[in-house]
N, C-alpha and C positions, 0 to 999 in steps of 0.2 A: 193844650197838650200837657199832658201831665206822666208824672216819671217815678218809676217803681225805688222804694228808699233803697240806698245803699244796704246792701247786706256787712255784718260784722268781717271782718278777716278772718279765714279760718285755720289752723293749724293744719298739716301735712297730716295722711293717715299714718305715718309712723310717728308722730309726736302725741305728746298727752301733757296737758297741761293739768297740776292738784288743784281741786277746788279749794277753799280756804275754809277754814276752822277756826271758829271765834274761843274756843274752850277756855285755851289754856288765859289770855289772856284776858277776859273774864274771869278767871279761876283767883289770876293774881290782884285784879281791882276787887271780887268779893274778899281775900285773904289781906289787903289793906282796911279795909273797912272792920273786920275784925280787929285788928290790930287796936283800933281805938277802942275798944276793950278793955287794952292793958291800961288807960289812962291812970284810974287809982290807983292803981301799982306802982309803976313807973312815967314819970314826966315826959322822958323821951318817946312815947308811945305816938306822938302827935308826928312828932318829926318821921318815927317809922313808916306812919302809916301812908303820909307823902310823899316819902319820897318810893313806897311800894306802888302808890296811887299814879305815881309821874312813869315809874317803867310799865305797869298793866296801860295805858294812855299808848304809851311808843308801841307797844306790842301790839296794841289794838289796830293802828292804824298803820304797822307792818301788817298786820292781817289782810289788811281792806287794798293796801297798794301791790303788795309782794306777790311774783306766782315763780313757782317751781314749774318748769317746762323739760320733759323727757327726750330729746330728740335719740336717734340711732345711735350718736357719736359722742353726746356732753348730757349732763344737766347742765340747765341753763338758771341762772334766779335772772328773773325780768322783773323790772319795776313798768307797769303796763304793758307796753310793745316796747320797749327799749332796752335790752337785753344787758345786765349789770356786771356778771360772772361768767364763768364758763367752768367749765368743772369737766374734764376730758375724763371718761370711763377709764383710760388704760394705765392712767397715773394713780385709780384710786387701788390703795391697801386692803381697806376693809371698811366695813359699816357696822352700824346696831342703832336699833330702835330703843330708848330706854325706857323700862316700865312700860313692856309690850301690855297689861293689861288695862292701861289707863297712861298713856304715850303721853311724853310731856316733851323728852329733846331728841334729836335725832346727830346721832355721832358718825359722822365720817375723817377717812382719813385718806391723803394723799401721798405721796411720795415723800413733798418737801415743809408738808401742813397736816395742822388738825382745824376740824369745824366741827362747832357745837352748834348747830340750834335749835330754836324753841317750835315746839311742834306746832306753826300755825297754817297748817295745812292737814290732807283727809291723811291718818296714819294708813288706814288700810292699802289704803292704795298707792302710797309712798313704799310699803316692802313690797305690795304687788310688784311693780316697776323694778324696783332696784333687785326684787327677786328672777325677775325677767332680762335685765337688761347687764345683770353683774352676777356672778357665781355667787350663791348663800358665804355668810361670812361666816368664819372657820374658828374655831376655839382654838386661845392659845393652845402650843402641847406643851404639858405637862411634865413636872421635873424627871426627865429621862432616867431611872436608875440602871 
């Protein structure tokens, strides 16, 4: 007797999970590697490039474990199926994409917090969502006269 493989778990049709983007953090292990460049200039170049080389590493493999998940009511950041954060839509202030034409952090804000992070997920489809799921974010106004 033989038995059909278990199928993956699959997300609800109103959730969407970002697929992951290696860029940035590749960006920063090739921009360490430059760094030993400055060697004959500077001595300290060694140590820069290390310790650029040890965060583009951490970033790397937040790539590979980390997913942003859309539900109706939060983002969620899950580390695999294990859901880490909660981020409830109604608490949040505002958002931005920064360096919409080569996305590197993505800025939100909440009521009682700021979150910066490093763009390692699809940008596109990260304001998709947040453009879908939360009113476009609003420009300060400007000094009233």
């Amino acid at each position: 007797m033989t038995t059909a493989p278990a199928s993956p778990p699959t997300a609800p049709a109103d959730e969407v999970v970002l697929s992951p983007r290696f860029w940035v953090p590749l960006g920063v292990l090739l921009l360490a590697v430059a760094c030993l460049g400055l060697r004959p200039l500077w001595g300290g170049a060694v140590w820069l490039a290390l310790g650029t080389a040890v965060m583009g590493l951490f970033l790397l493999l937040q790539t590979a474990l980390l997913r942003l998940r859309f539900t109706p009511e939060a983002l969620l950041v899950a580390r695999r199926d294990t859901v880490i954060r909660r981020f409830p839509y109604d608490a949040w202030i505002g958002w931005r994409v920064w360096w919409p034409a080569l996305p590197v952090l993505f800025y939100f804000r909440e009521e009682n917090s700021l979150h910066l992070l490093p763009m390692l997920f699809d940008a596109r489809a990260l304001r998709e969502q947040l453009e879908h799921r939360l009113p476009p974010p609003t420009a300060a106004p400007r000094n009233p006269a």
